[in-house]
N, C-alpha and C positions, 0 to 999 in steps of 0.2 A: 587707754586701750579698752576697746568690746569684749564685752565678756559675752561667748556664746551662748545662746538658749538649753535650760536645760531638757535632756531626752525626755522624750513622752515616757508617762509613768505608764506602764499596761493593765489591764483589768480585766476579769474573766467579762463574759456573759454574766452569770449571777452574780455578781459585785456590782457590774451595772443597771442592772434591775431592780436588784432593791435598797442602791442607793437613791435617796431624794438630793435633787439637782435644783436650782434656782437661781438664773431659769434652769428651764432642760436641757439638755444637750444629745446632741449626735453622737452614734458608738459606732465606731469604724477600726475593722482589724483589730480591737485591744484600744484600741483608744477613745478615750472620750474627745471629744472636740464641741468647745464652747460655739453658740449659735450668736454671730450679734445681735444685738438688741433692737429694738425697731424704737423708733423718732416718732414722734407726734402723727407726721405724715405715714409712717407704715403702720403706727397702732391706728389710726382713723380709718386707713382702709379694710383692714383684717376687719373692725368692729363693722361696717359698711356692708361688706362680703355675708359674713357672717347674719347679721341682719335680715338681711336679703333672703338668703336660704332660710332662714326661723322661719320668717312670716310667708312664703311662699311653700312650707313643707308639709301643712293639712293637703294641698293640693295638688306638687309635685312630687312626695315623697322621698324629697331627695335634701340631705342637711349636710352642712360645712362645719364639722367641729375644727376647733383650734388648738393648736399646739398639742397635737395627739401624737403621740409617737408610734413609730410604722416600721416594722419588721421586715425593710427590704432584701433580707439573705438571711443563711445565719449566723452570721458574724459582723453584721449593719443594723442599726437602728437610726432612723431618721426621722427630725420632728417636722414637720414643713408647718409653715404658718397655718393655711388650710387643709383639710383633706374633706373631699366629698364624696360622699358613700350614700344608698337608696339604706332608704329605713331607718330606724333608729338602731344604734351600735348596741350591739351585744359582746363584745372583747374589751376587755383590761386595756391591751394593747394590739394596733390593728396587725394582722395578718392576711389579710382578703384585699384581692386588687380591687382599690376605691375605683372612683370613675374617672378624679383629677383630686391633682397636687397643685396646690397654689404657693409661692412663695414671693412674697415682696421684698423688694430688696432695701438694706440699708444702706446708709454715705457708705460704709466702712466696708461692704461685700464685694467680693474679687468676682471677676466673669468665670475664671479658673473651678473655685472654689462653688459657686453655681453651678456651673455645668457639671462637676462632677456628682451632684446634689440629683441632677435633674437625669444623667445617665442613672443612677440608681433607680429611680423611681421607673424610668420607661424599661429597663434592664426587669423590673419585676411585673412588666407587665400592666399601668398603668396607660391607659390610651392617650392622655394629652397632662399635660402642666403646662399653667401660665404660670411664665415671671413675670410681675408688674413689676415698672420702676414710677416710683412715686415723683421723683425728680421732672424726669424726664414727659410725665401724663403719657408710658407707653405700656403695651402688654405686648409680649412674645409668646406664641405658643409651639409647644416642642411636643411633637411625637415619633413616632419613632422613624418616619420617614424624613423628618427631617423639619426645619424650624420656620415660622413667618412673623412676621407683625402684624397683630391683629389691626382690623381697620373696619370701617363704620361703625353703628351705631350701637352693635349688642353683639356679645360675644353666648353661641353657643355650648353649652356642655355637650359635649360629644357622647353619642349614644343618646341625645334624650331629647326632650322637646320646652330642656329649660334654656329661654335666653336670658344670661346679664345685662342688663344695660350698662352703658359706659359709663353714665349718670351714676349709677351703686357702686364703681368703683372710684370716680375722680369727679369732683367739686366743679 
C-alpha cells in the first residue's frame, strides 16, 4: 500500500529569507518549493544567455543575473533561471519589475507548474518571459497578452534595442 505524501511544512516570510537553500527555491503561500535542477543542456544555456548579456553590457546596459531571487507578491518569491534588469543590481533581493524572466526547462518540469511560474512574473508586471526548452531547440514567449513561439533568427528584449541570437541560445 502507498503511503501519502507528507503535508507541506509552512514557513514564515523571515524563516524563508534567512534560511540558506541549495539550490534556492521558490516560496509560495508558506511554502517552500524545490526548483528542479537543470541537465548539462539547461546549465549550458543559462551559462550562454548569461554570457551574452556580460559581454554586451559596457554597451547595452543591460545584464542577465542567475538564479536571483525575485519578490513577485508578498507572500511569493521566485528564482527564475535568468532575470534581466538595465544597470547593475543594487537589491539583496529583486523587487523592481526586471525587463524579462527567463526560465529553461528541465526533463522533469510540468507545463502546469511553468505556467504558474510564469503568471507570477507577468501578474507583477514583467513585460515578456521566455521559456526555452532545451529539448525541443524551442523558445515561447509570454506576455501578458498572450503567448507565441519565437521564430527566426534573434529574439528581441522587449523594450530595448538588444537582440539575442538564436546562436547564444542553442548549438
Amino acid at each position: 500500500m502507498a503511503t501519502a505524501p507528507a503535508p507541506p511544512r509552512f514557513v514564515s516570510v523571515e524563516e524563508y529569507l534567512k534560511t540558506s537553500y541549495r539550490p534556492d527555491c521558490d516560496y509560495v503561500d508558506g511554502v517552500v518549493e524545490e526548483r528542479n535542477l537543470g541537465e548539462r543542456d539547461h546549465s549550458w544555456i543559462q551559462l550562454k544567455l548569461g554570457g551574452f548579456f556580460l559581454r554586451n553590457f559596457a554597451q547595452s546596459g543591460i545584464i542577465a543575473m542567475p538564479d536571483w531571487r525575485f519578490q513577485v507578491s508578498p507572500t511569493r518569491f521566485r528564482v527564475p533561471d535568468l532575470v534581466v534588469v538595465r544597470g547593475k543590481p543594487d537589491e539583496k533581493i529583486l523587487t523592481k519589475q526586471p525587463l524579462l524572466c527567463i526560465e529553461i526547462l528541465s526533463p522533469e518540469d510540468r507545463l502546469s507548474r511553468t505556467n504558474t511560474r510564469v503568471r507570477d512574473y507577468l501578474k507583477f508586471g514583467v513585460p515578456a518571459v521566455w521559456v526555452i526548452d532545451p529539448a525541443e531547440k524551442k523558445v515561447w514567449i509570454y506576455r501578458p497578452d498572450g503567448m507565441t513561439e519565437a521564430s527566426g533568427e534573434v529574439l528581441r528584449v522587449d523594450g530595448t534595442e538588444v537582440d539575442v541570437p538564436f546562436s547564444e541560445i542553442f548549438d
